[in-house]
N, C-alpha and C positions, 0 to 999 in steps of 0.2 A: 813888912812881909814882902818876900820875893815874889816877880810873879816868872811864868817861864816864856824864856821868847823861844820858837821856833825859828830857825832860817827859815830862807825860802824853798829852797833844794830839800832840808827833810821834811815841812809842806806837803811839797811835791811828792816827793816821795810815798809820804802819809798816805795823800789822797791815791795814788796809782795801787799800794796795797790794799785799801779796801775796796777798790773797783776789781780786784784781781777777786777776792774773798767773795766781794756779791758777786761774783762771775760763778764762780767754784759752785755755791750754794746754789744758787737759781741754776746752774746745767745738772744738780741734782738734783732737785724738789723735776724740772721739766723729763728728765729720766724716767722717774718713780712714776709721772704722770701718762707717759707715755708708755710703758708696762703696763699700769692700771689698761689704757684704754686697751692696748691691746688682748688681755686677759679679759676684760668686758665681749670684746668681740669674739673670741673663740671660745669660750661659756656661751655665749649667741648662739654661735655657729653650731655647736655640740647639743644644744639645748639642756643644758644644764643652767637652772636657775642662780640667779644673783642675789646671793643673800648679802646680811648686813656683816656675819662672818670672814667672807672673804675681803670687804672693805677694812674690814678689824684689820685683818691681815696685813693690808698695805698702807695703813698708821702707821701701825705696829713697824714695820719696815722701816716707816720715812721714818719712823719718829729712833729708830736703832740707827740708822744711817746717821741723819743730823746731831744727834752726842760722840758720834764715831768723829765727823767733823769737827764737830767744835772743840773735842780732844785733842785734835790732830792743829786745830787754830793755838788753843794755850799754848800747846810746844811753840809753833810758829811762832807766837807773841812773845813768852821766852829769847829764844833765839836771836827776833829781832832786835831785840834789847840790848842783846849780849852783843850785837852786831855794830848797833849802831853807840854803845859805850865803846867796842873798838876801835870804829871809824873815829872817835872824838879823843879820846884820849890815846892811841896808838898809832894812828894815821893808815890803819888796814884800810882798806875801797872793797870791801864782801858788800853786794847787794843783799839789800833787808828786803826777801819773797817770802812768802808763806808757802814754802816750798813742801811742806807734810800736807798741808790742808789741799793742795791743787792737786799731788800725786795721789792722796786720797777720792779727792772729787773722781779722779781719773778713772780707777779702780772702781767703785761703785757705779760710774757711770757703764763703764765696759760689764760689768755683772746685767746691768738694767738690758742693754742690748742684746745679750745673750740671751735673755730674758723673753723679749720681744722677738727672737728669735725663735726660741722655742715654740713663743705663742702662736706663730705663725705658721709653721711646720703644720700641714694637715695632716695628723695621722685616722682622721675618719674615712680618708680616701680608702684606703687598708680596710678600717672595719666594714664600707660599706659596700668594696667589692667582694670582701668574706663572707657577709649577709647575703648578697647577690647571687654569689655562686653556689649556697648551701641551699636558695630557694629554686634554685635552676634544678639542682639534683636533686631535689626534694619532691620535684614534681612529677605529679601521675604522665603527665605526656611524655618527660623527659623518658620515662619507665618502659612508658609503652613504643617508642620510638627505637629504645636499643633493643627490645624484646622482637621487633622488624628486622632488624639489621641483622641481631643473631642469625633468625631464621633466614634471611634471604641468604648469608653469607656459607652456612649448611645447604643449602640448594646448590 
């Protein structure tokens, strides 16, 4: 029975590809978590309660993200393959990156910030100078203060 030797260069190689991969993953899983927190805080802020629902939700999320990846990793792991069978028996030098699964990361992470972007955006500033102004004119004094001004203005 053969066994397989590695050089040390694809090693190296090896190891630098899956520090790239745990790289990709963990800047997505801290994305998702960072959305999360932010959507916790403007549910706060809005006072709209934190159900177990909207937790669903951002499983549900990581957990459609992380098969998007790991989709995006097969290709990768394909490719590599096909990469470094060229570099050995063709003498091509094409770097083996997981170059789908990183532009992926990329892409899910830029959605997460937008994301967080939105959640940040107050738009109760809005509701609650609408609120404001409707209780302003709503009011008996506000009423009787123009019903003054008429009359002074006819004088």
């Amino acid at each position: 029975m053969q066994s397989i030797h590695l050089s040390d260069a694809t090693l190296h190689a090896l190891v630098w590809v899956v520090a790239l991969l745990v790289i990709d993953y963990a800047c997505v899983l801290l994305a998702v978590l960072i959305d999360l927190r932010s959507g916790t805080i403007k549910a706060r802020r809005l006072g709209v309660p934190r159900t177990s629902g909207g937790y669903r939700r951002t499983v549900d999320k990581a957990s459609r993200y992380f098969v998007t990846l790991l989709a995006l990793s097969v290709i990768d792991g394909l490719l590599m393959v096909a990469v470094m069978l060229l570099r050995s028996t063709a003498g091509w030098s094409i770097p083996a990156l997981p170059l789908f699964t990183t532009i992926g990361a990329l892409c899910l992470c830029l959605i997460e910030a937008k994301s967080v972007v939105e959640n940040t955006q107050s738009k109760t500033d809005y509701t609650s100078t609408a609120r404001a102004v409707n209780d302003l004119l709503s009011a008996p004094e506000l009423n009787e203060l123009l019903t003054n001004l008429r009359r002074l203005l006819k004088e």
